[in-house]
C-alpha positions as CSV (number, residue, x, y, z in Angstrom):
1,X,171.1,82.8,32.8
2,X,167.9,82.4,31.4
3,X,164.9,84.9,31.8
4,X,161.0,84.4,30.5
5,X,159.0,87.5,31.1
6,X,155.1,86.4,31.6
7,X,152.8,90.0,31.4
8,X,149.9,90.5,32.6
9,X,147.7,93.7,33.0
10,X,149.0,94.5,36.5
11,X,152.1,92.0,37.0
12,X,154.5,90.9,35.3
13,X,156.5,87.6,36.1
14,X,159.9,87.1,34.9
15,X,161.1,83.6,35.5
16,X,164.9,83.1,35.8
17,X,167.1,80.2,35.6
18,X,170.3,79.5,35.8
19,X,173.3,81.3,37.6
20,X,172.7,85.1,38.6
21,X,176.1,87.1,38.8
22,X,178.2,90.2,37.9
23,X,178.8,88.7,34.7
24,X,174.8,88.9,33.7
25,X,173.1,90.9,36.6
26,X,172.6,93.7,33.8
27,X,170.8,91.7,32.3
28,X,167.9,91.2,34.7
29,X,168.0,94.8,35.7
30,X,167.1,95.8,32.2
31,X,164.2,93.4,32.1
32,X,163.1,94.2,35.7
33,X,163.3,98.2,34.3
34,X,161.8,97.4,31.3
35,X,158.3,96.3,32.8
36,X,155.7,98.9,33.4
37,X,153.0,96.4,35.5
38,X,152.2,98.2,39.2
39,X,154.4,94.6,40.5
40,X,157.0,93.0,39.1
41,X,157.6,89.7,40.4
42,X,161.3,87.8,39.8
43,X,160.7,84.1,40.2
44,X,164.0,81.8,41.2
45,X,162.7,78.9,42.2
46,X,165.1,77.5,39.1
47,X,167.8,79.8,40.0
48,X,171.0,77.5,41.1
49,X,173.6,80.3,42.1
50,X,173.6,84.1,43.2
51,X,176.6,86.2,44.0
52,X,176.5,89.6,46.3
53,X,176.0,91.4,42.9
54,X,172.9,90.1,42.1
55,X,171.6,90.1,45.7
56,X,172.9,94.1,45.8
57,X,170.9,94.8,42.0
58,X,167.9,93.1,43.8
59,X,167.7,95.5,46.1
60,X,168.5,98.2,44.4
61,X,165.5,97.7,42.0
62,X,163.0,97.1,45.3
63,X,163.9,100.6,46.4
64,X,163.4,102.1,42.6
65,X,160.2,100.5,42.2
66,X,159.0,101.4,45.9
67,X,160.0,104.9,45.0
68,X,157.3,104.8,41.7
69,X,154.9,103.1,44.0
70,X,155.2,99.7,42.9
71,X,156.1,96.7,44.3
72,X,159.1,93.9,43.9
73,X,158.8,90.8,44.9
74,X,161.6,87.7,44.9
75,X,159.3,84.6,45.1
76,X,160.2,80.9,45.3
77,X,163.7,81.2,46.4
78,X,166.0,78.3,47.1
79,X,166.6,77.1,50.2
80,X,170.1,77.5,49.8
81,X,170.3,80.9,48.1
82,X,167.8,82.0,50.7
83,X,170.0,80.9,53.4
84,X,172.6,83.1,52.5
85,X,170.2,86.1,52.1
86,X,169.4,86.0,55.3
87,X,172.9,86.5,56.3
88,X,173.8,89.1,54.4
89,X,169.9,90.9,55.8
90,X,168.4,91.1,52.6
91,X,164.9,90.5,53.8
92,X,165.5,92.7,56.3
93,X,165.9,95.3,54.1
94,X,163.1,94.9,52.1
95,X,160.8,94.7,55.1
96,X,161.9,98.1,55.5
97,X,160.9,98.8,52.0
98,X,157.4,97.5,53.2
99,X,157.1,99.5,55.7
100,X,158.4,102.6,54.1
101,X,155.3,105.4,53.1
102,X,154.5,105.1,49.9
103,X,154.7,108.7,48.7
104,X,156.6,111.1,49.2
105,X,160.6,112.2,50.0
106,X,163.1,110.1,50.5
């Protein structure tokens, strides 16, 4: 896997390529928690495989970052790794996220 990190003042873009899975999903967790921009926005639009790990770590960072008040968003998502997000209700959850006050308890 293969991530380039693009900042500006308030996103910051990481571009990933490759294969996201258990063996590397650390990887983009720590660069997804190292940026400090009010959105972070993971790009996979060269992404060619994702496992249940990375889909889970995903989501787990949405809900971090909605907790601090800032945003995640997955962008340009191949068809075929969209298709089986959609199964498994990831955008479902993160709709929720959305949707969820911004401030706040849990």
């Amino acid at each position: 896997m293969e991530i380039r990190v693009n900042k500006e003042k308030e996103k910051a873009t990481l571009l990933v390529a490759g294969e996201l899975d258990y063996s590397n999903v650390a990887q983009l967790q720590q660069e997804i928690e190292r940026q400090e921009a009010p959105v972070v926005e993971v790009v996979l639009k060269d992404l060619q495989f994702m496992d249940s790990s990375g889909a889970g770590m995903l989501l787990s960072q949405a809900r971090l970052l909605n907790r601090q008040n800032r945003v995640l968003k997955i962008t340009h998502i191949p068809a075929n790794i969209r298709h089986d997000l959609e199964i498994i209700g990831f955008f479902r959850v993160l709709e929720t996220l959305k949707g969820a006050p911004q401030s706040g308890g849990e």
